[in-house]
C-alpha positions as CSV (number, residue, x, y, z in Angstrom):
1,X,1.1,-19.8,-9.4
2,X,-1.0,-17.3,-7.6
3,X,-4.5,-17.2,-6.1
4,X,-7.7,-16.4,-7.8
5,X,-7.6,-13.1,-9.7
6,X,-11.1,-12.3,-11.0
7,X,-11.4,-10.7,-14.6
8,X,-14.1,-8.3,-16.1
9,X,-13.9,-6.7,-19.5
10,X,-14.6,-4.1,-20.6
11,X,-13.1,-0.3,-21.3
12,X,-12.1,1.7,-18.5
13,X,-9.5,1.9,-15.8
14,X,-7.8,-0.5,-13.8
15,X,-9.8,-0.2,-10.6
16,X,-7.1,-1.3,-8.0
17,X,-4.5,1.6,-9.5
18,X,-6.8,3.7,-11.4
19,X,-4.1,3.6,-14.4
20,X,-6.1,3.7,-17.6
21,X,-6.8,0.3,-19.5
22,X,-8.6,-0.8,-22.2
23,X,-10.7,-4.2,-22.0
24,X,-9.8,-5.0,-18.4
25,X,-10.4,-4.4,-14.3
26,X,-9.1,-6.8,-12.3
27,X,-9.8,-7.7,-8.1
28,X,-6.8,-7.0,-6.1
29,X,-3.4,-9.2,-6.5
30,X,-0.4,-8.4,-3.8
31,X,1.9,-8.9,-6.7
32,X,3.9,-7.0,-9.3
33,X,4.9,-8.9,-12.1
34,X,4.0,-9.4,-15.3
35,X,1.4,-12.3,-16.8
36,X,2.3,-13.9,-19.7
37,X,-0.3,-16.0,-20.0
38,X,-3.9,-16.9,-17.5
39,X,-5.8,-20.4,-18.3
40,X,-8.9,-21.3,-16.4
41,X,-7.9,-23.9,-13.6
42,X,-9.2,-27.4,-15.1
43,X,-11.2,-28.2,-12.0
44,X,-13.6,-25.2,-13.2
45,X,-17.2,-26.5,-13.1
46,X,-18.2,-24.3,-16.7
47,X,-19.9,-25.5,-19.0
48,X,-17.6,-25.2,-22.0
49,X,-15.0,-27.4,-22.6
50,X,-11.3,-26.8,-21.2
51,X,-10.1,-25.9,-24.8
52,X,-12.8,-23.5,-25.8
53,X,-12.3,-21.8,-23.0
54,X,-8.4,-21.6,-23.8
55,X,-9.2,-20.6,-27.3
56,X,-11.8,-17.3,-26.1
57,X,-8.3,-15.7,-24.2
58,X,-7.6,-13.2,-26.9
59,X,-6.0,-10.4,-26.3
60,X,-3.0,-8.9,-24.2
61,X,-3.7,-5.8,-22.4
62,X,-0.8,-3.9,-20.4
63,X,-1.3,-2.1,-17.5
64,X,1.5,-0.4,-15.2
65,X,2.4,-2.5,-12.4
66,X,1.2,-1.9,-8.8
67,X,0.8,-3.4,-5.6
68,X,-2.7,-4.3,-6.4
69,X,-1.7,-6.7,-8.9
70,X,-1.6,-4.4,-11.8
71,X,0.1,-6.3,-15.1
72,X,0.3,-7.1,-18.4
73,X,-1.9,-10.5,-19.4
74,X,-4.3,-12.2,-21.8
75,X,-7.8,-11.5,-21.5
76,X,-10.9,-12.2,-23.1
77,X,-12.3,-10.1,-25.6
78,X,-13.8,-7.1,-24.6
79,X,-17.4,-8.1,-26.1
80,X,-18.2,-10.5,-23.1
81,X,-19.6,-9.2,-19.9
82,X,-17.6,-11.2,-17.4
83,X,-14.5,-13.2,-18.4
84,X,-14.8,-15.3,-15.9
85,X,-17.8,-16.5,-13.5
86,X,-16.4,-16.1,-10.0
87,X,-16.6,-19.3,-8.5
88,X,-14.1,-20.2,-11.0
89,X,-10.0,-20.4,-10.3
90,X,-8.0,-18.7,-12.8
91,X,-3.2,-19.5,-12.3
92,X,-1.0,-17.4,-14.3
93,X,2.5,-18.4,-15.4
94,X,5.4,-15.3,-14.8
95,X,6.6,-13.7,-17.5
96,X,8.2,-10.6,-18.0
97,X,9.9,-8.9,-15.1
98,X,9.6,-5.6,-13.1
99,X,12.5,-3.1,-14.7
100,X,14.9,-2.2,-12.3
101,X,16.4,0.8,-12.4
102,X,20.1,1.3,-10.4
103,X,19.6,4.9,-8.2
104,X,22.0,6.3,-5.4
105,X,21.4,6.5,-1.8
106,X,21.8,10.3,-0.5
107,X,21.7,9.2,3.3
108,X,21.3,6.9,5.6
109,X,20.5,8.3,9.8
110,X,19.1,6.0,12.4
111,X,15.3,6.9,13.0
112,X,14.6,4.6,16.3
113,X,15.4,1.2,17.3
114,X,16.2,-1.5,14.3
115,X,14.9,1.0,11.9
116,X,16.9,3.7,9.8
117,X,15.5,6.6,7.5
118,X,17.3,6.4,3.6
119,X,16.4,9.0,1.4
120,X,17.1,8.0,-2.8
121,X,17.4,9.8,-5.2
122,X,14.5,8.0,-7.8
123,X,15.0,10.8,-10.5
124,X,12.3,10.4,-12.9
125,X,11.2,7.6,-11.2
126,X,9.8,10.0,-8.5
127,X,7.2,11.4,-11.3
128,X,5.2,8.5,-10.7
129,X,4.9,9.5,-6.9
130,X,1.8,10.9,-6.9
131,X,-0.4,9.9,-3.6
132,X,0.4,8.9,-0.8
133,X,0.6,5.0,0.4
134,X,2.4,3.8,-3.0
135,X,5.6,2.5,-2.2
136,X,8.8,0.9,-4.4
137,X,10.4,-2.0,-4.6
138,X,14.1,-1.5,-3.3
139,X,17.0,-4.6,-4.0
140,X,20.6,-4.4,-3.3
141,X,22.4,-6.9,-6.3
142,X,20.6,-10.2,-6.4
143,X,19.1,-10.0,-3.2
144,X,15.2,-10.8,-3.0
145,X,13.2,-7.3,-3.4
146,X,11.4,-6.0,-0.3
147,X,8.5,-3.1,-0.8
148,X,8.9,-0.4,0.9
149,X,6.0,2.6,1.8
150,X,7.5,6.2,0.7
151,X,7.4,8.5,3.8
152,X,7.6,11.3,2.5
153,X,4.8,13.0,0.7
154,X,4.4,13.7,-3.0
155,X,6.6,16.3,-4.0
156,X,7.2,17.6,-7.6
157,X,9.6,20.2,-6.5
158,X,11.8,17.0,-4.5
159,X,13.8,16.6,-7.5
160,X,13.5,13.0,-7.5
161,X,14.3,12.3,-3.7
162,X,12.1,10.3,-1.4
163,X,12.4,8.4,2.2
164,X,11.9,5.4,3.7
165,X,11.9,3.9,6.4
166,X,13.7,0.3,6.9
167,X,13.4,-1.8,10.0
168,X,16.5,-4.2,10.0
169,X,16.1,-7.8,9.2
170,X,18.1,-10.7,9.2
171,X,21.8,-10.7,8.7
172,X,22.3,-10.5,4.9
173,X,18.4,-10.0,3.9
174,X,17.4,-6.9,1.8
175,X,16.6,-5.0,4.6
176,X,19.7,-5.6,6.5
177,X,21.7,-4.4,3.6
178,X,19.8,-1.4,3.4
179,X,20.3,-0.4,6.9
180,X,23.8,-0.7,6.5
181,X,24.3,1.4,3.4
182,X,26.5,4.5,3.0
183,X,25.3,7.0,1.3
184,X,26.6,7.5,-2.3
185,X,26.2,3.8,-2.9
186,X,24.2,2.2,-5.6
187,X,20.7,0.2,-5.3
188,X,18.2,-0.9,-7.5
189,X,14.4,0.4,-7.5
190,X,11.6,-0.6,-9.5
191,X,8.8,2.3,-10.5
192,X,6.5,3.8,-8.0
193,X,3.7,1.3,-7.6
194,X,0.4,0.9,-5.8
195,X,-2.7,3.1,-5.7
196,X,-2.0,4.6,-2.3
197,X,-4.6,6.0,-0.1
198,X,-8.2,6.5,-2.1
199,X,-9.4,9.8,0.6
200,X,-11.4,10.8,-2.8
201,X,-13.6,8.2,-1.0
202,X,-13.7,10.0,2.4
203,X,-13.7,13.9,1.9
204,X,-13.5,16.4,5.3
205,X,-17.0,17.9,3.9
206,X,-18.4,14.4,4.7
207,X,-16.6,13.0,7.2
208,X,-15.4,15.3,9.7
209,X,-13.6,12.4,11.5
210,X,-10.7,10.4,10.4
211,X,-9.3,7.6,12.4
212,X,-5.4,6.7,11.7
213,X,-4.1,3.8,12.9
214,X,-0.3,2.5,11.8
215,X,2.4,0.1,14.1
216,X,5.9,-0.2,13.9
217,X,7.7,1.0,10.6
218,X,3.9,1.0,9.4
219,X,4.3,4.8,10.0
220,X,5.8,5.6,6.6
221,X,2.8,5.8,4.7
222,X,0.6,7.6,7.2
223,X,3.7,10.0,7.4
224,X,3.4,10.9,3.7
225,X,-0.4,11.5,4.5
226,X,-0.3,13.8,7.0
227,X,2.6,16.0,5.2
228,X,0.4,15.6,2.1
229,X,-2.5,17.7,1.7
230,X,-4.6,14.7,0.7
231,X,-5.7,14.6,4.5
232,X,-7.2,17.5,4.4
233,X,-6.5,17.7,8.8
234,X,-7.8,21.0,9.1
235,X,-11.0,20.9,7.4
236,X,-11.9,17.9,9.7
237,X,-13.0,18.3,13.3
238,X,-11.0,14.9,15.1
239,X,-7.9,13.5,13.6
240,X,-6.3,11.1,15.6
241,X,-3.6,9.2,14.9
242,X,-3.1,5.6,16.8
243,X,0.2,4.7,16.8
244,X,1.8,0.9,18.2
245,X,5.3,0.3,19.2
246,X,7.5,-1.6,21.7
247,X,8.3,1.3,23.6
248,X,9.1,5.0,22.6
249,X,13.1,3.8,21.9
250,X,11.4,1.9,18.9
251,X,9.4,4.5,17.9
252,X,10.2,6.3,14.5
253,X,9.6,10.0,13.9
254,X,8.6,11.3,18.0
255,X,10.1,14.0,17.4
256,X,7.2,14.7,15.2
257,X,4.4,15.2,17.0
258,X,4.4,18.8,17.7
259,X,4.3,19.6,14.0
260,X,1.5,16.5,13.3
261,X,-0.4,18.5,16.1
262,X,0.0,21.8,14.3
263,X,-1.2,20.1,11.2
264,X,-4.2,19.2,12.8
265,X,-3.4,15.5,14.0
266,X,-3.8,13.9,17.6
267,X,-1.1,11.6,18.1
268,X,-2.2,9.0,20.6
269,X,1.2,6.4,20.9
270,X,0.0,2.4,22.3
271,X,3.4,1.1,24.0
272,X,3.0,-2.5,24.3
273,X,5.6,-2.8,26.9
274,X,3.4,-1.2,28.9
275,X,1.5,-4.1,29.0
276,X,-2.0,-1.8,28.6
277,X,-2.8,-3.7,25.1
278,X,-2.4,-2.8,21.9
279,X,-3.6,-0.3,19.2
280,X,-6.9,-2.0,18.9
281,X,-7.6,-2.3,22.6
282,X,-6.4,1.1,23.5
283,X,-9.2,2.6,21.0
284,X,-12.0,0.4,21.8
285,X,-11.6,1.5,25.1
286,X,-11.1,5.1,25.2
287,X,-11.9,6.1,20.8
288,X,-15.8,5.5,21.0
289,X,-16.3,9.6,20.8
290,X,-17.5,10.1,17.3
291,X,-20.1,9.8,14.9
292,X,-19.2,6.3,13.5
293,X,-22.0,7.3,10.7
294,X,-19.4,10.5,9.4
295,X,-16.0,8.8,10.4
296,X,-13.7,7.3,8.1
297,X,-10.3,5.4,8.7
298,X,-6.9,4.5,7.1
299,X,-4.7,1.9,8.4
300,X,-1.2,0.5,8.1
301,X,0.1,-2.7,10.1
302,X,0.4,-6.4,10.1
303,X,-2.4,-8.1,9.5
304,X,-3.6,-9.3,13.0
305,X,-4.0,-5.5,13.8
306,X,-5.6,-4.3,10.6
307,X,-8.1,-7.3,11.6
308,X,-8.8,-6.3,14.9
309,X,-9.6,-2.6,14.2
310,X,-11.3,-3.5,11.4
311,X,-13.9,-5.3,13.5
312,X,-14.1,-2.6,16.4
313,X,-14.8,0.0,13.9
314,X,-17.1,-1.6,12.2
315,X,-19.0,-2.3,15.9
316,X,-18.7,1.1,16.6
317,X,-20.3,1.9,12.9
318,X,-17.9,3.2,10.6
319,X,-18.9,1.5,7.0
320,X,-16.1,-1.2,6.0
321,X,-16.0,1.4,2.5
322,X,-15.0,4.2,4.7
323,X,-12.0,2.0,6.3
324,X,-8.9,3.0,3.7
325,X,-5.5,1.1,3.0
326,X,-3.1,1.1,0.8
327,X,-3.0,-2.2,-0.9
C-alpha cells in the first residue's frame, strides 16, 4: 500500500508527466507501477456508504509510467468534478508490472570517488528521453531496481545511448553491480520515466536568474540541463551552479567546469571537508545578490538539503513555483 494519491477527473493530461490522458490528473506518487485497483480507505468520513463508493470506480484509464506516480488504475467516471474529497485516504493494490527491457552496457570509466559513469545503449528506449531530469530504472537479474537520473542531455541523433552516473552501494546491491560491470554485458532497463525539469515554468525572458543547486551523484540531472538547451544559460544574466561533495576526489565531472563556464554557468563547489558548511549555508551567506522577485531555481539532492535551500530561498524571495525538481 502507498500514501494518499489524490484523484480529479476529467479530460486532459496527466499533470505530474504531462503524457495525455483521458478522465484523470493525479497529485504526485514516487512510484512506477501499475494500479489494478484504488478503494477509498474505510476510515473515510463521506457520507456515502463504503460500497457505493466502491461501486462509483468505473473506469480504467492508462497512463505511461513516471516517477511522479504515473499508472494505469480505476477511476471514477469522468462526469464528477472531484473523485475524491481530499481529506479522504485512497490504498491501491499492485498490479501489473514495469516491462523490462534487457540492453547492453557500452562502458563503464570511473568518474570520482565511489561513483563510475556507464553509458547504455537504450535503443528505442532512448526515444522517450525527451527533457532533462527523467531518469530509468536500471536492474541487473533479480536484483531490486534502483532509478537512476540520465546525465546526458536529450539527444535524437545519440542513437539510443545515454549516461549515468552510479555511486557504489553495498556489496551485492544494484548499484554495486553496476559499478562493476564490463562493458558488453547485459542489464535490464525499464522506459524513460519522470517529467524532468518543467523550465517552461521559468523562461530567461522572465527570470534572468537561475539558481542550481545538486550534491553528490545529484549532478546527473543538472548535467543533462546544462548540455541541454532547455537552460537557456546565455539568455540569462547569473547562472550559478552550487555544487556539494566530500572533497574534490568525490567530485564527478571537475573536469567540466571550463566548458559549464563557457556555456554560461558559474560553478560554485561547497567541500564539506572543509568544514565551511554545506550547499545551503554557503549560499545563504555569500548568494543573496539577485532579484529574488525574477530568480528561479532547480535542485537535485537528498532531502535534508532540498529542505534547507528551499527555505533560504524562499527568505530571500524566490516564489516556492519558481523552485524546480525533477520528481
Amino acid at each position: 500500500m502507498v500514501g494518499a494519491p489524490r484523484f480529479w477527473a476529467h479530460s486532459g493530461q496527466c499533470q505530474p508527466c504531462s503524457h495525455a490522458f483521458q478522465h484523470v490528473s493525479h497529485n504526485k506518487i514516487s512510484c512506477s507501477r501499475i494500479w489494478s485497483s484504488a478503494r477509498v480507505h474505510p476510515t473515510s468520513t463521506h457520507s456515502q456508504p463504503a460500497q457505493n463508493r466502491s461501486a462509483r470506480l468505473s473506469q480504467t484509464g492508462t497512463c505511461r509510467p513516471s516517477l511522479c506516480g504515473c499508472f494505469a488504475f480505476k477511476t471514477r467516471t469522468s462526469t464528477l468534478t472531484r473523485a475524491f474529497p481530499t481529506a479522504h485516504r485512497v490504498f491501491a493494490s499492485w498490479g501489473q508490472e514495469i516491462e523490462w527491457s534487457n540492453v547492453k552496457v557500452s562502458s563503464n570509466e570511473a568518474a570520482a570517488q565511489d561513483l563510475k559513469k556507464l553509458v547504455i545503449n537504450l535503443g528505442s528506449l532512448a526515444e522517450g528521453y525527451k527533457t532533462a531530469g527523467q531518469f530509468v530504472q536500471i536492474k541487473i537479474g533479480d536484483s531490486k531496481a534502483g532509478f537512476f537520473a540520465i546525465a546526458s542531455p536529450p539527444d535524437s541523433n545519440n542513437q539510443g545511448l545515454v549516461e549515468v552516473l552510479i555511486k557504489d552501494g553495498p556489496p551485492d546491491s544494484t548499484a554495486n553491480l553496476l559499478c562493476n560491470i564490463s562493458a558488453g554485458a547485459e542489464v535490464s532497463v525499464s522506459p524513460v520515466m519522470g517529467k524532468g525539469f518543467r523550465m517552461e515554468r521559468a523562461p530567461a525572458s522572465d527570470h534572468p536568474t537561475c539558481l542550481l543547486f545538486a550534491t553528490g551523484s545529484g549532478i546527473s540531472p543538472i548535467k543533462a540541463l546544462i548540455e541541454s538547451e532547455e537552460l537557456q544559460a546565455h539568455d540569462r544574466k547569473d547562472v550559478r551552479l552550487y555544487y556539494g561533495t566530500r572533497n574534490t576526489g568525490a567530485t564527478a565531472y571537475s573536469d567540466m567546469d571550463d566548458s559549464w563556464k563557457a556555456a554560461g554557468v558559474d560553478v560554485v563547489h561547497v567541500y564539506s571537508d572543509d568544514k565551511k558548511g554545506y550547499v545551503q549555508d554557503v549560499f545563504s551567506k555569500g548568494g543573496s545578490d539577485f532579484d529574488a522577485s525574477r530568480a528561479c531555481a532547480v535542485m537535485v539532492g537528498h532531502k535534508e538539503m532540498c529542505e534547507a535551500v528551499t527555505k533560504v530561498l524562499e527568505s530571500k524571495g524566490v516564489a516556492k513555483e519558481r523552485i524546480l525538481l525533477n520528481f
